[in-house]
C-alpha positions as CSV (number, residue, x, y, z in Angstrom):
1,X,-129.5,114.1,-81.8
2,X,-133.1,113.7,-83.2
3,X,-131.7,111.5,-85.9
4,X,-130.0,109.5,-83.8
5,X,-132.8,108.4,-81.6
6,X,-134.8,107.6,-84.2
7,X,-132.4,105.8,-85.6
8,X,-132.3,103.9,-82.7
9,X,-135.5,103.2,-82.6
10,X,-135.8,101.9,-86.3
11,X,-133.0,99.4,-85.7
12,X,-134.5,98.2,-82.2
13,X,-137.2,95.7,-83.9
14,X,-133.9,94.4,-85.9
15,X,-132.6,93.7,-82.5
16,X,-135.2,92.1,-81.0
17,X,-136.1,89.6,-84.0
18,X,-132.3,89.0,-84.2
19,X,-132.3,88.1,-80.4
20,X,-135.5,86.2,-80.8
21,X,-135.6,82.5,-80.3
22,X,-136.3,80.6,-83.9
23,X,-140.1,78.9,-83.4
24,X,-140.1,75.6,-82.2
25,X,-140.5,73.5,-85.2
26,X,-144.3,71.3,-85.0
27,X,-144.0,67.9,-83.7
28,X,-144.4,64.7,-86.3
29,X,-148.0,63.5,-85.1
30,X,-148.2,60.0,-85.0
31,X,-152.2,58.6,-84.4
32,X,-152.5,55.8,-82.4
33,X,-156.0,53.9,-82.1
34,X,-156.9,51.4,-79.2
35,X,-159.5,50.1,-76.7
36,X,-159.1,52.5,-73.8
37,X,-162.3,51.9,-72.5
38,X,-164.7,49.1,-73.4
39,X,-164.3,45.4,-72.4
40,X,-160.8,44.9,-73.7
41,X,-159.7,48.3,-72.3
42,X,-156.7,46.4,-70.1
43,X,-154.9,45.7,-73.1
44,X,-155.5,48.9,-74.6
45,X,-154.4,50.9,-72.1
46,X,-151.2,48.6,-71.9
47,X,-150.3,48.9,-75.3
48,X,-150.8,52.8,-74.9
49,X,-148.4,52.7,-72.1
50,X,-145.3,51.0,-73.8
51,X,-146.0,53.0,-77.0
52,X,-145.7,56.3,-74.6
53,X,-142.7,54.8,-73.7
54,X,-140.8,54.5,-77.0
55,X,-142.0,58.1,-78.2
56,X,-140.2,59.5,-75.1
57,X,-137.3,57.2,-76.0
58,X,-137.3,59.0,-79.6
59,X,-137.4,61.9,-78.0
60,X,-135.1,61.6,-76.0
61,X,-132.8,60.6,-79.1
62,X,-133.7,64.5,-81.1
63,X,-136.9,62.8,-82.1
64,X,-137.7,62.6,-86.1
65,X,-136.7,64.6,-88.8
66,X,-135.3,66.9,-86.1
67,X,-138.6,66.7,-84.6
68,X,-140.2,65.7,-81.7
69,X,-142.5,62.9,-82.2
70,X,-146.2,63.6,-80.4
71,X,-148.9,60.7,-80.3
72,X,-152.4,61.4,-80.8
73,X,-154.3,58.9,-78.9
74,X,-158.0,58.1,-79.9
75,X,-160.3,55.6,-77.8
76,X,-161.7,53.0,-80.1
77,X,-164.1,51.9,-76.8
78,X,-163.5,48.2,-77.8
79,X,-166.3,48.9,-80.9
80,X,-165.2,48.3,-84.6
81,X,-167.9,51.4,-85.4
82,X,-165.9,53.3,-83.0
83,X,-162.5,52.4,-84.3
84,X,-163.6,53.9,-88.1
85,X,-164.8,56.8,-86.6
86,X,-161.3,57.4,-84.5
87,X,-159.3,56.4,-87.9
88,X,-161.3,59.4,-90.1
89,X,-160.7,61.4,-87.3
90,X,-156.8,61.5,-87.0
91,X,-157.1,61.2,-90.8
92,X,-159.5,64.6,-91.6
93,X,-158.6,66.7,-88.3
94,X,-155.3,65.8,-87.2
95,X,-153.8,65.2,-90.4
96,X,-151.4,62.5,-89.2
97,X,-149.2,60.5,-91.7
98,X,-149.2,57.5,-90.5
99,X,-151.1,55.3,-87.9
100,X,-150.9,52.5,-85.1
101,X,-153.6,50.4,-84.2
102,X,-156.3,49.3,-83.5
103,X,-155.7,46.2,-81.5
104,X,-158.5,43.5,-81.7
105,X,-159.6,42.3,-85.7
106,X,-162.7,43.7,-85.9
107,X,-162.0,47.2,-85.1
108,X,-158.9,46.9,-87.3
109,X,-160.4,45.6,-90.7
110,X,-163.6,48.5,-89.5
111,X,-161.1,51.2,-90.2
112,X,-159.5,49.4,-92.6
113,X,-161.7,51.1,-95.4
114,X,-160.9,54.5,-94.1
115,X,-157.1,54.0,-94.6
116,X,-158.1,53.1,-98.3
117,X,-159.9,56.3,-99.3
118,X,-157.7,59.2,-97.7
119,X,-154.5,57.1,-98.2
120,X,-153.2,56.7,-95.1
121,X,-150.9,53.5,-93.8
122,X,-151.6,51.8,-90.8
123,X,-148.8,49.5,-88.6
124,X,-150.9,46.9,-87.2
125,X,-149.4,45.9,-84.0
126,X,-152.1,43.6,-82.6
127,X,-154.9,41.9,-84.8
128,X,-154.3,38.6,-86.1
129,X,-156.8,37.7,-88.3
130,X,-155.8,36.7,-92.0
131,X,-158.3,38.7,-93.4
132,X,-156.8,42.2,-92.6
133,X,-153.3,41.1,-95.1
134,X,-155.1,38.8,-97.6
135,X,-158.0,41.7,-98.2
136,X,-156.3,43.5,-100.5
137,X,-155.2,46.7,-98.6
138,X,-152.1,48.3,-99.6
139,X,-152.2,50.6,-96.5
140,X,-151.8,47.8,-94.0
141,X,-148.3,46.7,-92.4
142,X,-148.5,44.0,-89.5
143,X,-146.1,43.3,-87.0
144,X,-148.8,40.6,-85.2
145,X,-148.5,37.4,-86.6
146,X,-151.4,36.3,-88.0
147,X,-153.1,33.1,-86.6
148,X,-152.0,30.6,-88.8
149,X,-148.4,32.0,-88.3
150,X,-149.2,31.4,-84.7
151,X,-150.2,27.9,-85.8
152,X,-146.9,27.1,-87.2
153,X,-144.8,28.4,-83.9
154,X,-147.2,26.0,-82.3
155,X,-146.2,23.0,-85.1
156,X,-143.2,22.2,-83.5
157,X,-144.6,21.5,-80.3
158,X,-147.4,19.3,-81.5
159,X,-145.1,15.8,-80.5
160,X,-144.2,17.1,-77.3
161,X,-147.7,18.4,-76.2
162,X,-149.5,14.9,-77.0
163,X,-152.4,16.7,-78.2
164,X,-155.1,13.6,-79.9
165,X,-158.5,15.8,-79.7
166,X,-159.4,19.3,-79.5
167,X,-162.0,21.6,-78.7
168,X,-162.2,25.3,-79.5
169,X,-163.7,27.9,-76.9
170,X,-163.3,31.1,-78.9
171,X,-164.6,35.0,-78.5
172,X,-167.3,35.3,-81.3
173,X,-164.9,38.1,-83.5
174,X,-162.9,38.0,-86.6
175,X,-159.8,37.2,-83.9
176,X,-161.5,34.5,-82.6
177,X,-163.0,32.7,-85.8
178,X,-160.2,33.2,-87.6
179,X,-158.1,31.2,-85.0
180,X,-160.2,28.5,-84.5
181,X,-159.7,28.1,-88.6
182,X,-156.3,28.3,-88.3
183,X,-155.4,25.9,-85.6
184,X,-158.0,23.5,-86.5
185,X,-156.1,23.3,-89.8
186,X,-152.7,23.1,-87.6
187,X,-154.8,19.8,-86.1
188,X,-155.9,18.0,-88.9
189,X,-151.7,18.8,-90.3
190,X,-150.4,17.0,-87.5
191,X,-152.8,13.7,-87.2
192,X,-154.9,15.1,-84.4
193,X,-159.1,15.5,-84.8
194,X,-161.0,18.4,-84.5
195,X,-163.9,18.5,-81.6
196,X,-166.3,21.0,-81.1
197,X,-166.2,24.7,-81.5
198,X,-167.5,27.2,-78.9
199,X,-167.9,31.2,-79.3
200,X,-168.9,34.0,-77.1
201,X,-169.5,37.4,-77.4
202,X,-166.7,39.7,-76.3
203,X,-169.3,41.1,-73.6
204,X,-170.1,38.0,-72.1
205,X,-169.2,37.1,-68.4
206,X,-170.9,33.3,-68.2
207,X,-169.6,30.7,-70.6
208,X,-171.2,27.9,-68.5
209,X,-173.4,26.4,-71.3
210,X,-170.0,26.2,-73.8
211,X,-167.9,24.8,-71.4
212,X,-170.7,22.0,-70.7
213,X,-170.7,21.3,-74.4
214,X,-166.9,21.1,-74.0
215,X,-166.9,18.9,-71.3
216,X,-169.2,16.6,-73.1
217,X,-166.9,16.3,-76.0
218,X,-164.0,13.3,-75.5
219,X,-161.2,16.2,-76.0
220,X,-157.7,16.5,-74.4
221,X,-156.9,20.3,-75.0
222,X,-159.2,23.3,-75.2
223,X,-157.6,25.9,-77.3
224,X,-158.9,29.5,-75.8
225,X,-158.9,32.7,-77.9
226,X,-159.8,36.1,-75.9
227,X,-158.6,38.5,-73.8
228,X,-156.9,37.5,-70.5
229,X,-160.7,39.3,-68.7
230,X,-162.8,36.8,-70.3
231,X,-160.2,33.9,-70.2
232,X,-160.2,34.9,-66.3
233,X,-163.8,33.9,-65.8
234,X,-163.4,31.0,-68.1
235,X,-160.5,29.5,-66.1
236,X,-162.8,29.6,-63.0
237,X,-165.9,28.2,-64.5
238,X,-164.1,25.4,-66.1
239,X,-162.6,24.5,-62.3
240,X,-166.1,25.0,-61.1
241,X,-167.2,22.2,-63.8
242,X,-164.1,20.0,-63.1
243,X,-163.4,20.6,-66.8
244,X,-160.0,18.4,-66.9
245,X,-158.7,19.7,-70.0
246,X,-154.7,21.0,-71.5
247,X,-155.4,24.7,-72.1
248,X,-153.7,26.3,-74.7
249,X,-154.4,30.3,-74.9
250,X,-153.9,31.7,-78.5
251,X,-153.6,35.0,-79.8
252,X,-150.9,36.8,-77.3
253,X,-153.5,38.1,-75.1
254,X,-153.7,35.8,-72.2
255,X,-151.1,38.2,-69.7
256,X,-150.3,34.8,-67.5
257,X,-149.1,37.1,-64.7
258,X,-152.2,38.8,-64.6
259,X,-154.6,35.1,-64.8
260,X,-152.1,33.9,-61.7
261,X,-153.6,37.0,-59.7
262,X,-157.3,36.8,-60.9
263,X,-157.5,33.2,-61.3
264,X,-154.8,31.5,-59.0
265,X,-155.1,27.7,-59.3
266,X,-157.4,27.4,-62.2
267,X,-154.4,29.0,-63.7
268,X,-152.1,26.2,-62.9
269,X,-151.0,24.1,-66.0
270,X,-152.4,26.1,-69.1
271,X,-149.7,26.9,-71.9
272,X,-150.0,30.3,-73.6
273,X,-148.7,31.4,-76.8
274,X,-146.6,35.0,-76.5
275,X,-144.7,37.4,-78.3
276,X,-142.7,38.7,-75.3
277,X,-141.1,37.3,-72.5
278,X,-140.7,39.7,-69.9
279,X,-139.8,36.9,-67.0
280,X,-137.0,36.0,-69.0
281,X,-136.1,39.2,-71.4
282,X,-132.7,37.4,-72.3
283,X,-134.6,35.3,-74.1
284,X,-135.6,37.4,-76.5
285,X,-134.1,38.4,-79.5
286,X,-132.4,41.5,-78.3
287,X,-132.2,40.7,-74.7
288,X,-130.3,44.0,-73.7
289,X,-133.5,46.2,-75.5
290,X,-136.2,43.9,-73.8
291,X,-134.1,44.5,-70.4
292,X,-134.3,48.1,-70.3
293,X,-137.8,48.4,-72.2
294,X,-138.8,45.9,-68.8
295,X,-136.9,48.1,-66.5
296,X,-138.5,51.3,-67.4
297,X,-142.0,49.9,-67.5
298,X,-141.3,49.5,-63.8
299,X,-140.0,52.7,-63.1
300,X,-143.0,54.1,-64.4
301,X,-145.2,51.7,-62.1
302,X,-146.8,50.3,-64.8
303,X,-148.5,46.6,-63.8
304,X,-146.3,44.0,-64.4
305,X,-149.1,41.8,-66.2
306,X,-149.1,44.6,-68.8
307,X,-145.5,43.8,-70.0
308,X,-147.4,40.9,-72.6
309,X,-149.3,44.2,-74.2
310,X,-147.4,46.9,-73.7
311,X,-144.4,45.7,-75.7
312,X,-146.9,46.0,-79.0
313,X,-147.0,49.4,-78.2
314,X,-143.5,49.9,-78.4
315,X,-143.3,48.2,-81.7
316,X,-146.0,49.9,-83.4
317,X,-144.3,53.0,-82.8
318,X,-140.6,52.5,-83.3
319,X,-142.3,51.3,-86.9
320,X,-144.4,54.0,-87.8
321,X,-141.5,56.7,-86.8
322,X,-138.5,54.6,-88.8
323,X,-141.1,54.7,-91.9
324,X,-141.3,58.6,-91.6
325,X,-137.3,58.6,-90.8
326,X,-136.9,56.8,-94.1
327,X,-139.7,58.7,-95.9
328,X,-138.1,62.2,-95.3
329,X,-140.9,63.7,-95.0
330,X,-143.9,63.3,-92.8
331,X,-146.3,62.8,-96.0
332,X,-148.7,59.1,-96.1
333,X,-147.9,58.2,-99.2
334,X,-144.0,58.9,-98.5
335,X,-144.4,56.6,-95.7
336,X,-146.0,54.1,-97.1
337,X,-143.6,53.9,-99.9
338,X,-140.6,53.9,-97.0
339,X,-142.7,50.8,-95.0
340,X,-141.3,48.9,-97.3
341,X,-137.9,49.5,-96.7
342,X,-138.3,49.1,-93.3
343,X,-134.9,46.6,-91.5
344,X,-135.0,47.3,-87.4
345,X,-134.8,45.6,-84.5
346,X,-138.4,45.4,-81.8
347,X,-138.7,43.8,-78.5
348,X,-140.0,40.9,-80.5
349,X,-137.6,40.6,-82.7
350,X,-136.5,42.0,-86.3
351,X,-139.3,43.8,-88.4
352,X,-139.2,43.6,-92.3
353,X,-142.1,43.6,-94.1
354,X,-143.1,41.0,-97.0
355,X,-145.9,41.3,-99.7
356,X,-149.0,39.4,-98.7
357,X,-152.5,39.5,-100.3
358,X,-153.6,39.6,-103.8
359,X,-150.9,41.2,-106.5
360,X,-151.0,45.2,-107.1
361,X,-153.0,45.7,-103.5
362,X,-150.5,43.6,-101.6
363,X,-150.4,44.6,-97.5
364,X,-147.2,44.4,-95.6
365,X,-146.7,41.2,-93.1
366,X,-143.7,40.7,-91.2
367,X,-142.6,37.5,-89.6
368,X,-142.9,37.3,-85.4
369,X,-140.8,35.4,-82.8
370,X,-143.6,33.2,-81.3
371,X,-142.9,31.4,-77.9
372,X,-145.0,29.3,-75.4
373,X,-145.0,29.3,-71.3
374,X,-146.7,27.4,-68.9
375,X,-147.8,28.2,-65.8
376,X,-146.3,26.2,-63.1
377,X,-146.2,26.1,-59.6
378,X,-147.9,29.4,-59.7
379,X,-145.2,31.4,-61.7
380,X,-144.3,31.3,-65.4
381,X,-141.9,28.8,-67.0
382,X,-140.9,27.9,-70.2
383,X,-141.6,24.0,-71.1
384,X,-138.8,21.9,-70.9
385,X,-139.8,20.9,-74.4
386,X,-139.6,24.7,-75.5
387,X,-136.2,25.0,-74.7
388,X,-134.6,22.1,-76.8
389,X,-136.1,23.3,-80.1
């Protein structure tokens, strides 16, 4: 009888580990890095929100690898000093594979360096200045278009816009030089001259004194490049001037919804280049994908205005993971390797990379749909012009 019970009791902790649920296998950590606070933080904190969204969409597929797929989200506080800091961070203590960020130029090409020295690639979903491909950084892989890509989705317009003179009024970043580079070049290309060119700092709410200079200048079109807070108060303090100019926002920033709420009539008339089209999500290049990514950023109550952002979020992330599903393995180098190989559909449109920069350090650029709108009547329509090319 003895025997028995200890018998028993040896096979017991067999049992028990038999009946035992298997651990839960670690999720596949992808760092994301954006303004969350700071003066860009809107668009930060939209593209956070659509890239929440396609994590849970992964997720909701089995995830990665046969793993969930977690985001680790660090606050670059609109500060390029910042955004290194955050990028050695998900690099040295979170150990993450592969990264998404970090929104505007500057902070990109500050962590830039980082991605260099531990190995670790970045999808840039945002920052369009040419410098972050054409440095030399083999960890980089754009889905943005950079600005003089944006210049030649403008190209085609050129004839129907009329544009004869104009003058740049520009956030003083690597965004917003680089743009006024590019579609000064895009000017001089298509007969038109060149006027004067304005910058201000990110921070800055009064752009009085450059719109003065503007309005002295014999321009028909002021090309804008900032985020849709600063071109907010520019709007107003060019109708407070009278400032009778075409404006043309650059950059994919400008969230037209949101400058009809904060700027109402001083809204009316200005063109903006886009990415995404959430008024008309047919439009797109996957209309049934931009549909349902559009429905469930309303289900969520996310702002409307945010759509523009958020849908870079969504990107960078669908990205990143199909790297790691190619890779294999959740390893940086693997991924990089597997970014390469990368053939799937976004809400902009397809994403395949291409070498660009100098040879043996080449970065990877892919090609964006680019589209303009105008605001008219106090909602967003596409130009006649737009829809015959």
């Amino acid at each position: 009888m003895k025997q028995a019970i200890r018998a028993l009791f040896v096979a017991l902790p067999v049992v028990a580990a038999l009946a035992a649920p298997a651990p839960a296998q670690e999720a596949v950590k992808v760092g994301v890095i954006q303004p969350l606070s700071g003066s860009v933080a809107a668009s930060g904190n939209y593209v956070r929100m659509g890239a929440e969204i396609e994590r849970d969409w992964i997720n909701a597929k089995g995830g990665v690898l046969g793993r969930k797929v977690e985001l680790l989200i660090e606050d670059n506080k609109s500060d390029p000093k910042e955004a290194a800091t955050a990028a050695e961070k998900l690099i040295v203590r979170d150990k993450v594979p592969v990264i998404v960020g970090a929104w505007g130029s500057s902070m990109t090409l500050a962590a830039m360096p980082k991605l260099e020295e531990y190995g670790v690639p970045m999808i840039v979903e945002t920052s369009s200045a040419s410098t972050i491909t054409k440095r030399g950084n083999p960890w980089i892989f754009r889905i943005s278009p950079p600005s003089e890509m944006e210049a030649l989705g403008l190209e085609k317009y050129m004839k129907d816009l009329g544009i004869k003179q104009a003058d740049f009024l520009a956030v003083n970043t690597d965004w917003g030089r680089g743009a006024v580079g590019a579609f000064g070049d895009l000017l001089k290309r298509s007969g038109a001259q060149v006027g004067s060119a304005e910058f201000m700092e990110q921070a800055a709410t009064d752009m009085n004194a450059q719109i003065t200079k503007v309005k002295a200048g014999g321009g028909d079109t002021l090309f804008l490049t900032t985020s849709v807070e600063q071109i907010t108060l520019v709007l107003k303090q060019a109708q407070e001037q009278r400032l009778v100019r075409r404006v043309i926002t650059t950059g994919g920033s400008s969230s037209p919804s949101q400058l009809i709420k904060q700027a109402g009539a001083a809204a009316e008339g200005t063109y903006h280049i886009l990415f995404f089209l959430p008024w008309f999500p047919e439009a797109m290049p996957d209309g049934k994908l931009a549909k349902a990514f559009v429905d469930e950023w309303a289900k969520r109550g996310h702002p409307f205005e945010g759509l523009t952002e958020g849908f870079r979020g969504h990107d960078g992330v669908l990205t990143a993971v199909e790297g790691i599903r190619l890779a294999g393995k959740a390893d940086p180098k693997a991924v990089q390797a597997a970014l390469w190989q990368v053939n799937t559909m976004g809400l902009n449109g397809p994403i395949k990379f291409e070498k660009d920069g100098p040879a043996g350090k080449e970065s990877g650029q892919s090609k964006p749909s680019i589209f303009i709108v105008q605001v008219k009547d106090g909602k967003i329509a596409l130009p006649a012009f737009s829809a015959k090319k």
